[in-house]
PDB file with one MODEL, atoms N, CA, C and O in Angstrom:
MODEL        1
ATOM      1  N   UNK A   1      -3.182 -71.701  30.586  1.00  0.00           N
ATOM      2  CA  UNK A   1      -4.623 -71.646  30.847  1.00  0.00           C
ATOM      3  C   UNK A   1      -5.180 -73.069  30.955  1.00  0.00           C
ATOM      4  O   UNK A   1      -6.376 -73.342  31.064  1.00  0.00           O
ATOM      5  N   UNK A   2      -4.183 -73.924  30.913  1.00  0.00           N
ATOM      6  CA  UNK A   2      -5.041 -75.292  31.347  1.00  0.00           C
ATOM      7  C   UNK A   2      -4.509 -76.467  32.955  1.00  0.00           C
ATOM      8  O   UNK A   2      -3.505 -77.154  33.142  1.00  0.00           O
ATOM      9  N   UNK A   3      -5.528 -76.253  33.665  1.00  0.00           N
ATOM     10  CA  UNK A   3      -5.553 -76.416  34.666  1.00  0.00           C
ATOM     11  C   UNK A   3      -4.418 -75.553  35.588  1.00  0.00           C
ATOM     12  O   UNK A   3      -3.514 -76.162  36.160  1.00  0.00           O
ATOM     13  N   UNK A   4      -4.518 -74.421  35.659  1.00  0.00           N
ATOM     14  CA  UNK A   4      -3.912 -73.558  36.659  1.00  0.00           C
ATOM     15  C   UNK A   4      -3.725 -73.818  37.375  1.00  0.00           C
ATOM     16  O   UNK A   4      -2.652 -74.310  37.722  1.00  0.00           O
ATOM     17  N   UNK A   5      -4.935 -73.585  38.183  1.00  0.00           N
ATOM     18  CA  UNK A   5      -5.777 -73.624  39.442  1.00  0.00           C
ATOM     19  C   UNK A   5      -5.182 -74.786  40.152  1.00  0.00           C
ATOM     20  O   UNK A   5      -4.635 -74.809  41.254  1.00  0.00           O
ATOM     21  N   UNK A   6      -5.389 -75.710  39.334  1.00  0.00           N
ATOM     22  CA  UNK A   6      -4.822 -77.372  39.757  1.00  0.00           C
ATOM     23  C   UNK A   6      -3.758 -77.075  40.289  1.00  0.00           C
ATOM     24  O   UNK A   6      -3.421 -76.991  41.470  1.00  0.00           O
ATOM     25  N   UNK A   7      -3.184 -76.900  39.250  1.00  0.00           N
ATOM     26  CA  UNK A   7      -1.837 -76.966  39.209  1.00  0.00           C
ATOM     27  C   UNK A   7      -1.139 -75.965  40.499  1.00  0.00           C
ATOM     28  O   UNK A   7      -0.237 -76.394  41.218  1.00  0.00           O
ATOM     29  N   UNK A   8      -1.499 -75.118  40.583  1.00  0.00           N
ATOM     30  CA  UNK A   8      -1.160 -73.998  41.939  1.00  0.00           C
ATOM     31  C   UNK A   8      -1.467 -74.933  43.049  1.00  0.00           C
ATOM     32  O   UNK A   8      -0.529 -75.238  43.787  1.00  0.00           O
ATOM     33  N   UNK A   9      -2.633 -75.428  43.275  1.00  0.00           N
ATOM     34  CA  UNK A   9      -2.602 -76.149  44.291  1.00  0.00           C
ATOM     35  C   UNK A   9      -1.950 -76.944  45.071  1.00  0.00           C
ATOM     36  O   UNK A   9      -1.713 -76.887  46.278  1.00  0.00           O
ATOM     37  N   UNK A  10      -1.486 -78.239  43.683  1.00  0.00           N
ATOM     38  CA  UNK A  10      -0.548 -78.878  44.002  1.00  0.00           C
ATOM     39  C   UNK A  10       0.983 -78.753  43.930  1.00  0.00           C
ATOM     40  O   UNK A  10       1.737 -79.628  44.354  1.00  0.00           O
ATOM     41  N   UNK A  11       1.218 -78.087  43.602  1.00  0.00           N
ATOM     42  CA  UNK A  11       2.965 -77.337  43.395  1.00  0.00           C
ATOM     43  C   UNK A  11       2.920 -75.872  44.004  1.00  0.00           C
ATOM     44  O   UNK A  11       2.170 -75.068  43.448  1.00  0.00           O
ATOM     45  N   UNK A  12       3.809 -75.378  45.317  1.00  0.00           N
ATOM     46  CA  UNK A  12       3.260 -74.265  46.047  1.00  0.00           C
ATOM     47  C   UNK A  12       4.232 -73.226  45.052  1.00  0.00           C
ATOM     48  O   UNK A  12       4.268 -72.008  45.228  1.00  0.00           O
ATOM     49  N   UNK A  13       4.967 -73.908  44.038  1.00  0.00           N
ATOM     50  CA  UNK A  13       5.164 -72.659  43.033  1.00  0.00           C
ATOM     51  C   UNK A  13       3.923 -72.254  42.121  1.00  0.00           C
ATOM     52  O   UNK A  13       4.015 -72.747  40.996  1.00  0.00           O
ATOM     53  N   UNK A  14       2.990 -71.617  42.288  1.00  0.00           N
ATOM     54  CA  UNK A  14       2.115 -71.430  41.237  1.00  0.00           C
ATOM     55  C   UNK A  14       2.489 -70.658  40.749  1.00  0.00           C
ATOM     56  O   UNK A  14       1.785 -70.449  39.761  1.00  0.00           O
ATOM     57  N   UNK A  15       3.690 -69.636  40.854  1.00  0.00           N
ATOM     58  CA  UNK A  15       3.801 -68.000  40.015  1.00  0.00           C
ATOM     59  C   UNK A  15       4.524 -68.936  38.428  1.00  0.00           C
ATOM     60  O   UNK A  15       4.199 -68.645  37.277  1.00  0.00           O
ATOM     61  N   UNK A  16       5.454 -69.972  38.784  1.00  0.00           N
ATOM     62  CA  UNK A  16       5.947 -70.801  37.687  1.00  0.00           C
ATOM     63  C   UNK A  16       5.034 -71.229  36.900  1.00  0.00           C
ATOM     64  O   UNK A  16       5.412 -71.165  35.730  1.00  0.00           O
ATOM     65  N   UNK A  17       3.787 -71.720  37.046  1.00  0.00           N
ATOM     66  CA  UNK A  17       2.657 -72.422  36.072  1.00  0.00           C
ATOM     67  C   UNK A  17       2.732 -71.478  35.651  1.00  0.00           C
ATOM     68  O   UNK A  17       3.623 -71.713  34.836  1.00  0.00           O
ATOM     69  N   UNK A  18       2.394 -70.030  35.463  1.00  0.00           N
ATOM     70  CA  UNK A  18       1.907 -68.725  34.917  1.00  0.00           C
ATOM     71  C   UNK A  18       3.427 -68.558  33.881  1.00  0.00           C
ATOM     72  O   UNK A  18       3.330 -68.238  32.696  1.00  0.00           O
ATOM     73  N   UNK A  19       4.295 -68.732  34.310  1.00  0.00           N
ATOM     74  CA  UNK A  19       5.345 -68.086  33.817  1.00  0.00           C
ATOM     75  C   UNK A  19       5.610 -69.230  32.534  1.00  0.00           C
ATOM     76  O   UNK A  19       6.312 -68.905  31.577  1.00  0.00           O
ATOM     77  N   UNK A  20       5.040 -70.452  32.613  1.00  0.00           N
ATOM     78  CA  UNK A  20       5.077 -71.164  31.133  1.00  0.00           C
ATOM     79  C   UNK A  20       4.183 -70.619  30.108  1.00  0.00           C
ATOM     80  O   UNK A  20       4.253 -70.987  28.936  1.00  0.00           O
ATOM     81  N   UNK A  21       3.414 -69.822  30.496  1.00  0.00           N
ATOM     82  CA  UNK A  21       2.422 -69.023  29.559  1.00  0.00           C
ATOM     83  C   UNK A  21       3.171 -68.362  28.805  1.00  0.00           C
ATOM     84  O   UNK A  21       2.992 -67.910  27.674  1.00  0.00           O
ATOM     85  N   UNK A  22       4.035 -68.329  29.507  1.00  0.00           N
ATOM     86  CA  UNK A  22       5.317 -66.780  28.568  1.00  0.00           C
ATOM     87  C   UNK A  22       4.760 -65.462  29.134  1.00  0.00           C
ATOM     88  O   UNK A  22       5.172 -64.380  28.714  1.00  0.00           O
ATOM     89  N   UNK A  23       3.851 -65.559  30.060  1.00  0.00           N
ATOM     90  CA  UNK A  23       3.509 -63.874  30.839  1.00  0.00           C
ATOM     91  C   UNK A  23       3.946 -64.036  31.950  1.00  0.00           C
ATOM     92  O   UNK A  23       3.283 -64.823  32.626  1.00  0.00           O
ATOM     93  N   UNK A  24       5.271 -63.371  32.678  1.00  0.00           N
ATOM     94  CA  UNK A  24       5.875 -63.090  34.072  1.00  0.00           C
ATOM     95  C   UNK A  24       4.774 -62.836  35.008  1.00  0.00           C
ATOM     96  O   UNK A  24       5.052 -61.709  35.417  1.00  0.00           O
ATOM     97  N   UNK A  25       3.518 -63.256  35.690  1.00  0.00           N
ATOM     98  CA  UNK A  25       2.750 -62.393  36.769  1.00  0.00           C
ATOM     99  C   UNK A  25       2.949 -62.562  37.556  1.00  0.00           C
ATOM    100  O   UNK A  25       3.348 -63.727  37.543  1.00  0.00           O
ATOM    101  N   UNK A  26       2.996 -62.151  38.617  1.00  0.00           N
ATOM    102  CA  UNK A  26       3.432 -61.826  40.764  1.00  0.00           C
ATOM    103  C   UNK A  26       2.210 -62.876  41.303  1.00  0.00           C
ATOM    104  O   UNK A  26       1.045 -62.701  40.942  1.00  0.00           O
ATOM    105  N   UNK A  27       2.595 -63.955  42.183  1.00  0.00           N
ATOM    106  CA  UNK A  27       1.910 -64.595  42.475  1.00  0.00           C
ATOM    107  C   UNK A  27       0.651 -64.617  43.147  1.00  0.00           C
ATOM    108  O   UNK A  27       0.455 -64.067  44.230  1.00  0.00           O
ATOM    109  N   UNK A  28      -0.220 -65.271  42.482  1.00  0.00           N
ATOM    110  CA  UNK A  28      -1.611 -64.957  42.854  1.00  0.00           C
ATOM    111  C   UNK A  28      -2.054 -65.207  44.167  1.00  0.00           C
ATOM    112  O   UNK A  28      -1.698 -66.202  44.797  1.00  0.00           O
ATOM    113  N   UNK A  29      -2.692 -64.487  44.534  1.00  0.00           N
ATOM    114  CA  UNK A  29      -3.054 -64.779  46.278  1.00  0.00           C
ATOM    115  C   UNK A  29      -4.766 -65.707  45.976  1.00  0.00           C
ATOM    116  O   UNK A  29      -5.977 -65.485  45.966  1.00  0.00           O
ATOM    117  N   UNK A  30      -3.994 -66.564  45.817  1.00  0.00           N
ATOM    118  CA  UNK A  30      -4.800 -67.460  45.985  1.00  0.00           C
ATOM    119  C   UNK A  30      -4.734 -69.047  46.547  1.00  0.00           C
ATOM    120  O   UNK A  30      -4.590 -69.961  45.735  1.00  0.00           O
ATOM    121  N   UNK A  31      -4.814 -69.235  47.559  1.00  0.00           N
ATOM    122  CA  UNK A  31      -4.273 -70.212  48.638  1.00  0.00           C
ATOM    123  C   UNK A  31      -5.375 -71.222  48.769  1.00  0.00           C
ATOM    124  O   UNK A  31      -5.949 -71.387  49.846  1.00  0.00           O
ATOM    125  N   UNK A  32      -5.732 -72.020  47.496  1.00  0.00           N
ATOM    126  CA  UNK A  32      -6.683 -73.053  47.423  1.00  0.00           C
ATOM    127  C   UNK A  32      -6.448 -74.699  47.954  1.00  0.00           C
ATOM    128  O   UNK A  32      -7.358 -75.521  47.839  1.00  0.00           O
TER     129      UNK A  32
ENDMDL
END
């Protein structure tokens, strides 16, 4: 939960930022 968003942006793995949370989620359709 800290800097996601960012972070998706700049690394086109964003489903991996999520997955350091320790929660597996399907990548967000979100193409910022």
């Amino acid at each position: 939960m800290i800097l996601r968003g960012s972070q998706e942006s700049i690394t086109p793995m964003g489903r991996g930022a999520y997955d350091t949370t320790g929660v597996p989620k399907p990548p967000p359709p979100k193409p910022r």
